[in-house]
C-alpha positions in Angstrom: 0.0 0.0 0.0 1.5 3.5 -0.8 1.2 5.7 1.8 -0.1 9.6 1.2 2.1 12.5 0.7 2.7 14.4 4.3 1.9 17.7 3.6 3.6 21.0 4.6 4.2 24.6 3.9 7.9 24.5 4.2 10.3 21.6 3.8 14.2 22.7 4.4 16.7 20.3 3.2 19.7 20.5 5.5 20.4 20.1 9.4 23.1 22.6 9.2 23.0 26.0 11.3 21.5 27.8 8.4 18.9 25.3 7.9 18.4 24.8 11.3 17.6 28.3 11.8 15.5 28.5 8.9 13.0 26.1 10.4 13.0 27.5 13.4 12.6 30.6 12.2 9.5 29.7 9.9 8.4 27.8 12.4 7.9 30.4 15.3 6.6 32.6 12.5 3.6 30.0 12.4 4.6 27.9 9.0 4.3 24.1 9.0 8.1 22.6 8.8 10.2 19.2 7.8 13.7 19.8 8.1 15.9 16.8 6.8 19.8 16.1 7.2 21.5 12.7 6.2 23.5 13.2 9.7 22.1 13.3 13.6 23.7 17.2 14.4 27.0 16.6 16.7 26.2 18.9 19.5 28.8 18.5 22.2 32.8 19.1 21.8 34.4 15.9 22.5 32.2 14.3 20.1 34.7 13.0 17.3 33.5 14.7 13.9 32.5 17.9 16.5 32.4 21.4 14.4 34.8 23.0 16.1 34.8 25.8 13.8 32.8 29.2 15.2 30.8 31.6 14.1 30.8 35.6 14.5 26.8 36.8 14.3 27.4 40.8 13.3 24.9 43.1 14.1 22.1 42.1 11.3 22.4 38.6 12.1 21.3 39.2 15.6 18.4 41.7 15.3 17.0 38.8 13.1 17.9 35.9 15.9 16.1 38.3 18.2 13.2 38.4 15.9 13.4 34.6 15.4 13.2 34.1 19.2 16.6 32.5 19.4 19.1 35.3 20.7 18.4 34.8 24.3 19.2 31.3 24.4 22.7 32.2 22.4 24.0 35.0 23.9 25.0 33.8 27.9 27.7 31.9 25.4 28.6 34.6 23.1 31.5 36.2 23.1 31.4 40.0 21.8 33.8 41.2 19.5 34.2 45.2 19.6 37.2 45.8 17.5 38.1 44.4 14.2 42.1 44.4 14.2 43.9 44.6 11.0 47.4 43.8 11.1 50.3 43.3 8.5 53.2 41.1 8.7 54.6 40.6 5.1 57.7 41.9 5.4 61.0 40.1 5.5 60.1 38.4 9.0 57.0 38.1 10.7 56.6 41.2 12.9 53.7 43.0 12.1 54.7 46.3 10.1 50.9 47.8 10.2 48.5 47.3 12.3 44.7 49.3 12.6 42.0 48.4 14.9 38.7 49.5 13.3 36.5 49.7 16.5 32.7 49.5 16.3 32.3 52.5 18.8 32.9 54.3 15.8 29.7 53.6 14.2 27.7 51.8 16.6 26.4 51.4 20.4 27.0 47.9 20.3 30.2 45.7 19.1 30.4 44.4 15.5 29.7 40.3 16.3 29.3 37.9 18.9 31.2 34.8 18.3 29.9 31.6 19.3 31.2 28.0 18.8 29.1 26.3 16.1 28.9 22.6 17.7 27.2 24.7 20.4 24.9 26.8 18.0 23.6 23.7 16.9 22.9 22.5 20.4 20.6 25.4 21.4 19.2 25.5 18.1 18.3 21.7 17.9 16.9 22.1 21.4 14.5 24.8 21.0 13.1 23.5 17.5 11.9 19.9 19.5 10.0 22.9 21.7 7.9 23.8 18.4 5.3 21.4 17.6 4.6 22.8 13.9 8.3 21.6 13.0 9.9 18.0 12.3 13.0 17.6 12.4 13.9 14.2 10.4 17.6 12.8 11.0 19.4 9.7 9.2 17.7 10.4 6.3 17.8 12.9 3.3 16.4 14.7 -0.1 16.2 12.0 -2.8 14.1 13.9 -5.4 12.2 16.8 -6.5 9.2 17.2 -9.0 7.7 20.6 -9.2 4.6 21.7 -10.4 3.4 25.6 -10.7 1.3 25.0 -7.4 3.4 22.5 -5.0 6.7 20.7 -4.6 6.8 16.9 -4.5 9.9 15.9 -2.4 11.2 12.0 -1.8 13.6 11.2 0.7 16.0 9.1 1.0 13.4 6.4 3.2 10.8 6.6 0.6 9.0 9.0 2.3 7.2 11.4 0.4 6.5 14.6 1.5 4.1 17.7 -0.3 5.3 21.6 0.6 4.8 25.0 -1.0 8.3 25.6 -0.5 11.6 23.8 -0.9 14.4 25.4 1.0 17.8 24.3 0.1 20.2 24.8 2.7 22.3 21.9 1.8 26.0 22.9 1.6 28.3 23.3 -1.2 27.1 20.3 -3.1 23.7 21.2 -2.5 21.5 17.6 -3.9 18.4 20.8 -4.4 20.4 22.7 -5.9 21.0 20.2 -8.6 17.7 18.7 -8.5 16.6 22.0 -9.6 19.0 22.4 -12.3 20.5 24.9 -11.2 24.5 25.5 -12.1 27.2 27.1 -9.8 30.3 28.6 -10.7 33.4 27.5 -8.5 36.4 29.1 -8.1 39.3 27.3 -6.4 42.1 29.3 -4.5 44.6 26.1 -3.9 44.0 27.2 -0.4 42.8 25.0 2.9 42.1 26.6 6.1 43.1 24.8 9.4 40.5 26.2 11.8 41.4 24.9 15.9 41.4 26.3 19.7 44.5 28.0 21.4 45.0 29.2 24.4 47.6 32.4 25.6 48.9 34.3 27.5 47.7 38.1 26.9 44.4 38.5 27.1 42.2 39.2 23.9 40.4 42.3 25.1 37.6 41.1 22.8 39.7 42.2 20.0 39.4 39.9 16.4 42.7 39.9 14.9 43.7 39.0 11.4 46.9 38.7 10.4 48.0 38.5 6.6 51.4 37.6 5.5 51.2 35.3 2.3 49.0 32.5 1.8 45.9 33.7 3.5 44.9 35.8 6.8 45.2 34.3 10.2 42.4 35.0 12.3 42.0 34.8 16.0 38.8 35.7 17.3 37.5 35.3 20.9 36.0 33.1 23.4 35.6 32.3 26.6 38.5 31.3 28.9 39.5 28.4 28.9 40.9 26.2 31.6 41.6 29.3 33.3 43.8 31.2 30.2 42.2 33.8 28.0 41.2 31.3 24.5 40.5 32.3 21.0 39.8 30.3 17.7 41.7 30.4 15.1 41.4 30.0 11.3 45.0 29.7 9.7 44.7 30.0 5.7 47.3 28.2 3.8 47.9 27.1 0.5 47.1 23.4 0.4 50.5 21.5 0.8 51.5 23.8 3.1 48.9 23.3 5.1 48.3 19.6 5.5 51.9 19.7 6.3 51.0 22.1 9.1 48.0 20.3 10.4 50.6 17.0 10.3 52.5 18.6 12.8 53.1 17.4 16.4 51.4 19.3 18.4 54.5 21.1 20.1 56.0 22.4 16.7 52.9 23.2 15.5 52.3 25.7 18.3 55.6 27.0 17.7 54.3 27.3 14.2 51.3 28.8 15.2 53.0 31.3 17.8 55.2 32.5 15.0 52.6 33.0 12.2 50.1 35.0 14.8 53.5 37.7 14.7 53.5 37.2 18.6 50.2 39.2 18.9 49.1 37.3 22.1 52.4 35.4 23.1 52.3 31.4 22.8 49.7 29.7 21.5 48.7 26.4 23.1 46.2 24.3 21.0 42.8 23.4 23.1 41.1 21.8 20.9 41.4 19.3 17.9 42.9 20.8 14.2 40.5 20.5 11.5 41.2 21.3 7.6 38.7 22.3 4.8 39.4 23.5 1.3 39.0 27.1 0.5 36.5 28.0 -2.3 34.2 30.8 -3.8 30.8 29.4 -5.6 28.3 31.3 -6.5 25.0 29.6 -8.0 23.7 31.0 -11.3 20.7 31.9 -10.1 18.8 31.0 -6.2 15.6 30.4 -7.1 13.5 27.4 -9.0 10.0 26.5 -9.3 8.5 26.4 -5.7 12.3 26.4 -4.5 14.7 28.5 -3.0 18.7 28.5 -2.5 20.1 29.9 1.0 23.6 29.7 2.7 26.3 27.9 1.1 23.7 26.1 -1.8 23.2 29.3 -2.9 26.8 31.4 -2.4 30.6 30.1 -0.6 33.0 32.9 0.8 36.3 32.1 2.2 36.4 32.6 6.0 37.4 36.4 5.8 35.5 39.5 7.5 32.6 37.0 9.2 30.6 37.1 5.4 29.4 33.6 5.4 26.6 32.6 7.7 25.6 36.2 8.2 25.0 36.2 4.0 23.4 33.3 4.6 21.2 34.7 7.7 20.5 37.6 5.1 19.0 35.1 3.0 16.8 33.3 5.4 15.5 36.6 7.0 14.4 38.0 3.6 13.3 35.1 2.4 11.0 34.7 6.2 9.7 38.4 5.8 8.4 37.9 2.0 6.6 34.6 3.3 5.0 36.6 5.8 3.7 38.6 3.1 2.4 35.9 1.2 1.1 33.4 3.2 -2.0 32.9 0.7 1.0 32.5 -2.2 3.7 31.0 -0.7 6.4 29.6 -2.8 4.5 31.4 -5.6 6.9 32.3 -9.1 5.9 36.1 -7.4 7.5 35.6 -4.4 10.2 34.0 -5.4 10.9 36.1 -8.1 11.4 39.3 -5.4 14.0 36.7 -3.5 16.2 36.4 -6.3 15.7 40.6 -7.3 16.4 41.5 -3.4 19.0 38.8 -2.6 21.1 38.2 -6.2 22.9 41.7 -6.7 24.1 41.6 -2.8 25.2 37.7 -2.9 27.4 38.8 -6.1 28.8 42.0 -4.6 30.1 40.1 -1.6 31.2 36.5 -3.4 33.1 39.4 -5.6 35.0 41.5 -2.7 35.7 38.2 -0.2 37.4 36.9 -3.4 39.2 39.7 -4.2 40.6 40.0 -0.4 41.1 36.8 -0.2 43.8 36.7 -3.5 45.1 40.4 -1.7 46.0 38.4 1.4 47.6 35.5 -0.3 50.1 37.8 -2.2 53.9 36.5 -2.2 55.3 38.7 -3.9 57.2 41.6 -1.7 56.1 44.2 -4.0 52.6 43.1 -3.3 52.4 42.6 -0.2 54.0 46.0 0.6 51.2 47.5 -2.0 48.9 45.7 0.6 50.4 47.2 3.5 50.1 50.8 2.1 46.5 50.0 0.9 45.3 49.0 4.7 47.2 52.4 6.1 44.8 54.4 3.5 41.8 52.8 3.9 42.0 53.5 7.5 43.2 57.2 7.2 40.1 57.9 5.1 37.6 58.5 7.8 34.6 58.4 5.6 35.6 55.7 3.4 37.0 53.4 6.7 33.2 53.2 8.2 31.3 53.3 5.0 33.7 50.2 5.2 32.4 49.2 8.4 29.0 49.5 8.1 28.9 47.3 4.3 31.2 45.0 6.4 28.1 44.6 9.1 25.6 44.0 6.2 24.6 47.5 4.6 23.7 47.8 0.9 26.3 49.5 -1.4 
């Protein structure tokens, strides 16, 4: 006997923090929700296979978790970051020759982010969705295929099961199965880079200061947390090109935080790891278009930044909060060609604007030549010396239209 279609208004494929906040989002805001992902979420730390990468939430980001009904269960954990420091070490050795700290008291009441752990993020998150009664959340199992027609979207999973929904949301990564379902291409563009992203202690405090530190290669990025064990703590995403760094991450674990100590320029003494090292190729994508018949493309299915200047989940936030208010709008229509056509119109010229300037940053940073890097030494000093330019700066770097 075949069973019936289970019907929804909204079925996200994706059990990652953007689609985990898109159903909980939708789901406060009263829509009917399946949310899918081939994995159970890890959501402790020791937990081999643990995200032990974090995420910064600028300003944007949380007015819309505060909307959502989320912030308040986030921030006790959240670490704010006030000042953005920018600091060149490309020199002949690696002391840093410039360094600017573009402060958020310049433009704002409150700091630029709030960094949080994202093994963590999806703890809270998972825990408040099971609070929502309007909202499944279906692990160990997956999006199979899609069949759209001008009124509905016919989704199979990976069990068979066959599920009805006005919308399809894809928030399923890089290699996004909707994504191709829908026929939709994306256009990659490969840096030879990987980042190693861990946990280190030290011994100067961090004054809730982000750091990033560019040299050749890529940045490297500190950005606060909590103490730990005592010692003030920061992550740490360390850009590389590839050999380089799987030789890096190879590394026992005292030379690589003599490694580590060296490439930071000394900005907070030694660095001791705290946590395990993790590695993940660096890429841009960007998806020709984000929107299908009675689906729509969010987070990393739709756009991919390299980890510079907090861009990636708050684009992707961006997405799921404009995509949320124009649902509200249409409840009687949602998933409509209308709708989704004012996605793609509102969403589109942003996502291209900021795949474009991450990328171009992120081939500034990895400069070996002297020449260059000097050029990019000189080029942070005026920036910053432009008062007008350095917080337009800010404020696009916090989410502003151009």
């Amino acid at each position: 006997m075949i069973k019936k279609p289970i019907t929804t208004d909204i079925f996200v494929s994706g059990g990652g923090i953007a689609g985990l906040t898109a159903a909980f989002a939708f789901g406060a805001a009263g829509f009917s929700v399946i949310i899918t992902d081939p994995m159970r979420p890890i959501t402790d730390r020791a937990t081999q296979g643990a995200d032990l990468r974090t995420t910064a939430f600028l300003q944007p980001a949380r007015e819309f978790l505060i909307a959502a009904g989320l912030w308040d269960k986030l921030a006790p954990f959240a670490t704010p970051l006030q000042i953005m420091r920018i600091v060149d070490a490309g020199g002949a050795d690696p002391k840093p020759r410039v360094t600017r700290d573009f402060d958020a008291a310049d433009i704002s009441d409150l700091p630029f982010g709030w960094n949080l752990p994202n093994w963590l993020l999806r703890r809270e998150i998972v825990a408040q969705l099971t609070k929502l009664h309007n909202v499944d959340f279906r692990t160990n199992v997956g999006f199979a295929c899609l069949l759209t027609r001008t009124n509905e979207a016919r989704v199979t999973l990976t069990d068979g099961t066959r599920i009805t929904a006005k919308l399809v949301i894809g928030a399923d990564g890089r290699n996004s199965p909707v994504r191709q379902a829908a026929g939709i291409e994306a256009k990659t563009t490969r840096y030879g880079q990987k980042a190693i992203t861990f946990a280190v202690t030290h011994d100067a405090p961090h004054n809730n200061v982000s750091t990033e530190i560019h040299r050749s290669g890529g940045p490297f990025t500190l950005v606060p947390l909590p103490d730990h064990d005592g010692k003030p703590c920061s992550a740490v995403v360390w850009m590389e090109d590839g050999p380089e760094a799987n030789r890096l991450a190879a590394l026992p674990e005292p030379k690589f935080n003599a490694q580590a100590t060296l490439r930071s320029a000394g900005t907070y003494g030694t660095l001791t790891l705290a946590s395990r090292r993790m590695t993940w190729p660096i890429i841009s994508q960007i998806s020709a278009r984000i929107t299908s018949e009675r689906v729509a493309l969010v987070a990393e299915a739709a756009h991919v930044v390299p980890p510079i200047g907090a861009q990636g989940l708050n684009m992707s936030l961006s997405d799921v909060a404009c995509l949320l208010n124009l649902a509200k709008d249409s409840r009687n229509t949602l998933g409509n060609a209308d709708m989704l056509a004012k996605y793609h119109r509102i969403r589109d010229p942003d996502i291209r604007l900021r795949v474009s300037g991450v990328g171009m940053l992120n081939r500034a940073s990895q400069a070996q030549n002297l020449l260059l890097r000097d050029m990019r030494a000189k080029g942070i000093e005026a920036l910053y010396g432009m008062e007008p330019l350095r917080k337009t700066l800010m404020k696009l770097g916090l989410g502003a239209k151009g």
